[in-house]
N, C-alpha and C positions, 0 to 999 in steps of 0.2 A: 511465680512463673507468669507470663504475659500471655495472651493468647492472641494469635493473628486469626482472621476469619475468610474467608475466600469463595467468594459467588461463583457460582455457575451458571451461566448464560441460558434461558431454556428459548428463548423466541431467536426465529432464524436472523442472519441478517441479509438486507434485502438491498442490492445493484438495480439500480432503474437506468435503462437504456434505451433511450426513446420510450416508445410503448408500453415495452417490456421488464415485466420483473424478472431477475433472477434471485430464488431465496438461496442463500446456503447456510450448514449447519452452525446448529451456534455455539458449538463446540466440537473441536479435532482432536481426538489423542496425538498425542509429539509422534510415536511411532510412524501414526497414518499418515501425518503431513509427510516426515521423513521422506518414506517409503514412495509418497508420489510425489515428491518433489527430485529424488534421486531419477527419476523418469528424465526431467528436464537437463539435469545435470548430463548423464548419459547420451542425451542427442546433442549437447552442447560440445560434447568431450569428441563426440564421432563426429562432430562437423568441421571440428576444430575450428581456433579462437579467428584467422587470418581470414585463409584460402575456404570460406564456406561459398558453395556454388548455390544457385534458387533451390536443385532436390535437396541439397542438405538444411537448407534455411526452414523450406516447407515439414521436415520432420521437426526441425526445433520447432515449428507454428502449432503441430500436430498432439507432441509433448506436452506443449504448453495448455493448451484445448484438453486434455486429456486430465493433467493435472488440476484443473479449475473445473473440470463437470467432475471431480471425486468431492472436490468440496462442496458440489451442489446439492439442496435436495432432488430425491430422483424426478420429481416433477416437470422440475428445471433444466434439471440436467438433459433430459428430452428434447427440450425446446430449444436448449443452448448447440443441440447436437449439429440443429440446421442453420441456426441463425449465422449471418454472414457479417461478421465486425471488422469495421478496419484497425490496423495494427495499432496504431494509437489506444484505443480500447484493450486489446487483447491487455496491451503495457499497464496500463490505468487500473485495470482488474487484479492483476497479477502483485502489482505494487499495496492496491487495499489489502486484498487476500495475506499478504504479509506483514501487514499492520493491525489484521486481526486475529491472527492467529500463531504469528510469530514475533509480536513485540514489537514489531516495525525494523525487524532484521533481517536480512538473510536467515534461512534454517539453518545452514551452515557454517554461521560465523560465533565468536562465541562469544560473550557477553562483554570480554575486556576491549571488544573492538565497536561496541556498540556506540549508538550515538549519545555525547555528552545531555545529560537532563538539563532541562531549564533550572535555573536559580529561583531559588524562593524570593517569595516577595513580587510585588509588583511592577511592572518596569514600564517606564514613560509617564508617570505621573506626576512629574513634579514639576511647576511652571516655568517655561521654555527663558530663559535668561533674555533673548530676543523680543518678547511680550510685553516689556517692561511696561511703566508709564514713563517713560524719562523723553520730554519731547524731542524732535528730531531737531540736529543739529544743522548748522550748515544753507538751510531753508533761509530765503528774503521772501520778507514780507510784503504783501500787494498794498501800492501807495492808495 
């Protein structure tokens, strides 16, 4: 019988933003992400995909804020509570957070949609056919 072995993360991981650290946990039960990621989902579903007006935008912003200080430590989560980021960051945050906790997927997508792995082996190593030494053709020579 084989045995797989499987680490658990005990140190946070830490977002540096400007100044600012933000730690979060370095490990999520699936349930809890679930759970507050369904948060986002739900203001995304009330704003609808098209016709979202700025108050319905502003609760997807709120959502999103809410769902990223659960995965904070409460320390952080404090500091994160005031901190004013532009939407580019809120995205950038949102994006890591699901590449550490969720595989680099969607929570809600399910693994046969996930992204193709890299090929084994290494790639680009082998001398570019362009490199040769075979001198250049075509060239006249200085009398």
């Amino acid at each position: 019988m084989a045995t797989k072995t499987f680490a658990l993360r005990t140190e946070p991981h830490v977002a540096e933003i400007g100044d600012e650290e933000l730690a979060f946990h370095p490990e999520i039960d699936g349930d809890d992400y679930l759970d507050a990621y369904q948060e986002i989902l739900d203001a995304r579903r009330a704003a609808g995909d098209d016709d979202m007006d700025a108050a319905q935008a502003r609760d997807v912003t709120v959502a999103t804020r809410a769902f990223l200080a659960k995965l904070m430590l409460p320390e952080s989560a404090e500091r994160f509570a005031s901190m004013r980021l532009p939407m580019r960051i809120m995205l950038e945050l949102m994006e890591w957070v699901g590449d550490l906790y969720g595989g680099g997927r969607p929570p809600t997508s399910s693994t046969d949609s996930s992204r193709a792995s890299r090929r084994a082996g290494t790639s680009g190593t082998a001398p570019s056919r362009s490199k040769g030494s075979t001198p250049a053709r075509g060239r006249s020579r200085a009398s």
